[in-house]
C-alpha positions as CSV (number, residue, x, y, z in Angstrom):
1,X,13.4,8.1,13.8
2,X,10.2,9.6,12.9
3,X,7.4,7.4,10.6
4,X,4.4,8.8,8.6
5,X,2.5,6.1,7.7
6,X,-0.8,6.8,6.0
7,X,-3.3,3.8,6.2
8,X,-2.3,3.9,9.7
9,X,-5.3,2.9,11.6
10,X,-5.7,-1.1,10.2
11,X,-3.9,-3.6,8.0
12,X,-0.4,-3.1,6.7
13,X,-0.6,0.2,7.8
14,X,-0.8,-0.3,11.8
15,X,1.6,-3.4,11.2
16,X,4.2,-1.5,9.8
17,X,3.8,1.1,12.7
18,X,3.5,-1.5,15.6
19,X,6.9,-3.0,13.9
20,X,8.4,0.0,13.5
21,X,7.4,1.5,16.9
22,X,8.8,-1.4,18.8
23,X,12.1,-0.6,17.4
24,X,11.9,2.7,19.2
25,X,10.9,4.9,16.4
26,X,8.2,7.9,16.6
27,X,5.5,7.2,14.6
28,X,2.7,9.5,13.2
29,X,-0.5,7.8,11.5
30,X,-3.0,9.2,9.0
31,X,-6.2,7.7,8.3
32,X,-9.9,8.9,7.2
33,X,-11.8,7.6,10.5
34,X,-11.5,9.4,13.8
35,X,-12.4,6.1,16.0
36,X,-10.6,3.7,13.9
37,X,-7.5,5.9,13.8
38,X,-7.8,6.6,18.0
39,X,-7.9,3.0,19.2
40,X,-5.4,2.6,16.8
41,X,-3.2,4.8,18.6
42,X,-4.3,3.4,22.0
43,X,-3.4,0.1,20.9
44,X,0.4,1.3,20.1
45,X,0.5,3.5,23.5
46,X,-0.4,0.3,25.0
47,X,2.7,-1.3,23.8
48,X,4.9,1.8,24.7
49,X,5.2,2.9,21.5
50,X,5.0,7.0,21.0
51,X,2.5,7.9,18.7
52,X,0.5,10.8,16.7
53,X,-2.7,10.8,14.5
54,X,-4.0,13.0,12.3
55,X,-7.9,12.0,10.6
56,X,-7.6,12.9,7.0
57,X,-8.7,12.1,3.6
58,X,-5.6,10.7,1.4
59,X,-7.2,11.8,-1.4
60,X,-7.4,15.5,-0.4
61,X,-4.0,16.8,-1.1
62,X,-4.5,20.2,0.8
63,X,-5.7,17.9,4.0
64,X,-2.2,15.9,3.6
65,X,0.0,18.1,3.7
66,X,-1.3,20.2,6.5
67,X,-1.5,17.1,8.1
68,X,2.0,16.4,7.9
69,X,3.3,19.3,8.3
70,X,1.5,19.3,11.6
71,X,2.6,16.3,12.9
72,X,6.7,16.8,11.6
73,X,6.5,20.1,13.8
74,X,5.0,18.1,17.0
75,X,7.5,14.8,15.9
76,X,10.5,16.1,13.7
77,X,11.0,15.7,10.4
78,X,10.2,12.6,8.3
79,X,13.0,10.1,8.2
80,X,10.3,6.9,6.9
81,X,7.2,7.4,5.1
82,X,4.8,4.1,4.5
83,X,1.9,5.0,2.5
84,X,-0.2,1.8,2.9
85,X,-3.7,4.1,2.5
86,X,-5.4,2.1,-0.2
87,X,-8.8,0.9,-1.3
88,X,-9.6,-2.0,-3.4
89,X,-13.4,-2.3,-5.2
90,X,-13.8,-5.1,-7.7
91,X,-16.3,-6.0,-10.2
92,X,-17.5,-6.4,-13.7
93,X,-16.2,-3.5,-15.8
94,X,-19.9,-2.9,-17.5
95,X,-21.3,-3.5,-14.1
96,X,-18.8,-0.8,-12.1
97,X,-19.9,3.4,-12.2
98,X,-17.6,5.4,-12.7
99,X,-17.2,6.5,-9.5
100,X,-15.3,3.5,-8.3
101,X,-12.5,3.9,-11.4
102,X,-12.1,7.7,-9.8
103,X,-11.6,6.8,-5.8
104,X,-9.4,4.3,-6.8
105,X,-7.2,6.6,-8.6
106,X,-7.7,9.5,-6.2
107,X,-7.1,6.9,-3.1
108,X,-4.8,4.6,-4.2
109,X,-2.5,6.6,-6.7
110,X,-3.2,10.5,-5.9
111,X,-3.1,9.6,-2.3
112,X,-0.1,7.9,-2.7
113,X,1.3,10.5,-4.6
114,X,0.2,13.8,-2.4
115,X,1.8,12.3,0.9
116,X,5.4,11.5,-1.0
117,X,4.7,15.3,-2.6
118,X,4.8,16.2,1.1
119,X,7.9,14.5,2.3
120,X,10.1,15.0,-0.6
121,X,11.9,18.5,-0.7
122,X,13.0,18.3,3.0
123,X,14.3,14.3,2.3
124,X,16.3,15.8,-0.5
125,X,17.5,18.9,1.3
126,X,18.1,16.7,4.1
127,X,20.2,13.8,2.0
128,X,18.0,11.5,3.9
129,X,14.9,9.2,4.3
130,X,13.3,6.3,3.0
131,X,9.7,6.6,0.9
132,X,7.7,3.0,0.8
133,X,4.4,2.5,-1.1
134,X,2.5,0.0,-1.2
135,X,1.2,-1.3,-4.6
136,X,0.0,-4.9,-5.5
137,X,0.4,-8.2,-7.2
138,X,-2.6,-7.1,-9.2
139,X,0.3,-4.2,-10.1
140,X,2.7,-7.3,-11.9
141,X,0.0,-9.2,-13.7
142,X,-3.9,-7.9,-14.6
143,X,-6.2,-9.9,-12.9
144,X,-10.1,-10.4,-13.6
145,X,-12.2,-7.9,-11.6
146,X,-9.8,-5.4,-10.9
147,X,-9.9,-3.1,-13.9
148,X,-10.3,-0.2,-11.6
149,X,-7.8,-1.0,-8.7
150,X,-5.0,-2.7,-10.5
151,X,-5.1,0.5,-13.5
152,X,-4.4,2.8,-10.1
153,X,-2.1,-0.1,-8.5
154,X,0.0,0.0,-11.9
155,X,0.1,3.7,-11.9
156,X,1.8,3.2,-8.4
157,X,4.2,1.0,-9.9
158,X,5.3,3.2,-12.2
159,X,5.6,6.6,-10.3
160,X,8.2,4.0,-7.9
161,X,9.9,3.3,-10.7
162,X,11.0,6.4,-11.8
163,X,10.5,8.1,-8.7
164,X,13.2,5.8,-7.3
165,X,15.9,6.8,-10.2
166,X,15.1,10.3,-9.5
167,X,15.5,10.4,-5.8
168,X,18.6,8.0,-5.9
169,X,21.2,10.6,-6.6
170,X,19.8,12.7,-3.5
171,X,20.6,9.5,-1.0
172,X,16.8,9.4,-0.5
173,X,15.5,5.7,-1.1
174,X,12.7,4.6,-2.3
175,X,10.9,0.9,-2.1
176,X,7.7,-0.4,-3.8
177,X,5.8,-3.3,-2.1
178,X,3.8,-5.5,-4.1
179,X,1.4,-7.6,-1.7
180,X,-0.7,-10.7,-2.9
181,X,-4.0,-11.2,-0.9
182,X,-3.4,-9.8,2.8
183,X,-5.7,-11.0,5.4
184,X,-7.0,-7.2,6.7
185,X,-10.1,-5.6,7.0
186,X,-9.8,-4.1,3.6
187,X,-9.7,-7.7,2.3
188,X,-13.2,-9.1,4.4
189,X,-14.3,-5.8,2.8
190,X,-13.5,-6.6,-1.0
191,X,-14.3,-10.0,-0.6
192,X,-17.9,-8.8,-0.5
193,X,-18.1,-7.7,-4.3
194,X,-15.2,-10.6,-5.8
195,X,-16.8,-11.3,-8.9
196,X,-17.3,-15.0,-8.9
197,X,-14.8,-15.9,-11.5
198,X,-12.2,-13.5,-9.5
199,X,-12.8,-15.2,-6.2
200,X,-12.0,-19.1,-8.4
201,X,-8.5,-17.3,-9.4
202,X,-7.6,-16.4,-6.2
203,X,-8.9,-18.8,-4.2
204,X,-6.2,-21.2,-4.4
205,X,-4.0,-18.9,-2.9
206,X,-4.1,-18.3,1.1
207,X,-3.7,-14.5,2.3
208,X,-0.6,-13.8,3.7
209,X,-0.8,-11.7,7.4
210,X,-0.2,-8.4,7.3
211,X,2.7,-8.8,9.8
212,X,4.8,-10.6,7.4
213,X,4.0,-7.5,4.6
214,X,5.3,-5.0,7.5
215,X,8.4,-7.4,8.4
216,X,9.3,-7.5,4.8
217,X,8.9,-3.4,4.7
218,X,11.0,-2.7,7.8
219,X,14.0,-5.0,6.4
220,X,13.7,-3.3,2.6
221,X,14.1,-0.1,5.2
222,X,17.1,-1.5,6.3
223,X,18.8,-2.7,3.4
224,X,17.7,0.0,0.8
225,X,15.7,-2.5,-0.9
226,X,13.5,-1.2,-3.8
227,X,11.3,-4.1,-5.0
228,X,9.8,-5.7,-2.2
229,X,7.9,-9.0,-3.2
230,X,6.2,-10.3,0.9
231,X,6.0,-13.9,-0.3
232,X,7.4,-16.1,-2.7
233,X,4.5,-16.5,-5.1
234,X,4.6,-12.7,-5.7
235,X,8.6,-12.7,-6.4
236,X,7.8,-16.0,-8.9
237,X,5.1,-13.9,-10.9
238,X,7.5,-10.6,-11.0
239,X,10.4,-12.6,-12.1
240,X,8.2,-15.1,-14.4
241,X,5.6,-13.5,-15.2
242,X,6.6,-12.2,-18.4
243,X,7.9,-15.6,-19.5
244,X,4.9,-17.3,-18.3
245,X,2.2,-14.9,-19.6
246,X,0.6,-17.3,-22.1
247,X,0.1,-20.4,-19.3
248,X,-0.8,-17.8,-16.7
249,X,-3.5,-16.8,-19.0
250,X,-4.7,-20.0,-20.2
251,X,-4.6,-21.0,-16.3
252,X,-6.6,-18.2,-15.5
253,X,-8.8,-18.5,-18.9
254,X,-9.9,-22.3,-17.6
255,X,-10.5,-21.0,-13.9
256,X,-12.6,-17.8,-15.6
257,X,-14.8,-20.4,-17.7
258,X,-15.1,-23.0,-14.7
259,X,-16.5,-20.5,-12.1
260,X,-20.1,-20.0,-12.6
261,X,-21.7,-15.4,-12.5
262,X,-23.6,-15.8,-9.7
């Protein structure tokens, strides 16, 4: 089996490849940084595992699909594709420019969308293949801070949804992962510009590893799972969260009006 995973060179992404290369399969990593993405592959050769890189820009669709059609002609076709590529940039909304509500769009949704663009026609043709994106829990409920990252997380959500119904008939399945707080680089990173009242609603809740987000992945693989929910507190909120709206809010309302703007 052969695994595109973009996002490869950290977090969820290099989990799901270490997990999956273990198991024997080829995998093939995209990421934007050169040095990053190599000692991610050394780490992985170190373990045995047969790996390919290719430094691109998820949000340049031209890049992406050269990319991988690059690294299916060195590797053979696509049978997994993880796109775990993602940034996250909170804030006020008066205080953000506009800037950050476009990367996160062209990162986390167009990025998302240009590597599945890439994979598709030969899955179909194929009658084969699995396609796994990662969204977020800021994807089932709104959260403070996040009104340019959970907009492109939602948008995520949605093309799985359909995407799923679509590519169902064709034997080509399709998961959607929806992640609380994962302790990765990307997390120390956002951490840095948590709007206070953001950091007192999620404080209470500890980051999960990103090992247990790439075990869940692997077994949704397995089983043809689409929704994939890595902890419990994420698959209460998806199955509660419409119910609960109205505490959730005033829950969140009293933490918003506790925490003090630094």
């Amino acid at each position: 089996m052969h695994a595109v995973i973009t996002g490869g060179s950290s977090g969820i992404g290099l989990a799901v490849a270490t997990a999956l290369g273990e198991r024997g399969d080829i995998v093939s990593l995209i990421a934007r940084d050169p040095d990053r993405l190599a000692k991610a592959a050394d780490s992985l050769r170190l373990q045995g595992i047969d790996v390919r890189v290719a430094a691109v820009d998820v949000a340049d669709q031209q890049a992406v699909t050269e990319a991988i059609a690059k690294l299916t002609t060195e590797a053979g076709h696509c049978d997994i594709l993880v796109s775990a590529a993602g940034q996250a940039r909170p804030g006020y909304f008066h205080e953000l420019d506009d800037e950050v509500f476009r990367r996160m769009m062209e990162v986390d949704y167009f990025g998302t969308l240009h590597a599945i663009r890439a994979v598709t026609p030969a899955m179909i043709e194929r009658r084969s293949g699995s396609i796994v994106a990662i969204s977020s829990a800021t994807a089932v409920l709104g959260i403070f801070g996040y009104t340019a990252y959970s907009p492109a997380k939602f948008a995520v959500r949605g093309l799985m949804e359909s995407l799923r119904d679509e590519l169902r008939p064709h034997d080509v399945h399709v998961a959607c992962v929806y992640p609380p707080d994962v302790d990765t680089p990307q997390l120390a990173e956002e951490n840095r510009f948590k709007p206070a009242e953001t950091a007192a609603i999620s404080g209470s809740v500890r980051p999960i590893t990103a090992e247990t987000v790439a075990l869940a992945i692997v077994r949704a693989i397995d089983r043809k799972q689409y929704a994939v929910y890595p902890d419990r507190s994420s698959a209460l909120l998806a199955a509660l969260g419409p119910l609960m709206a109205p505490v959730l809010r005033r829950m969140i309302d009293r933490r918003v009006m506790r925490a003090t703007r630094p």
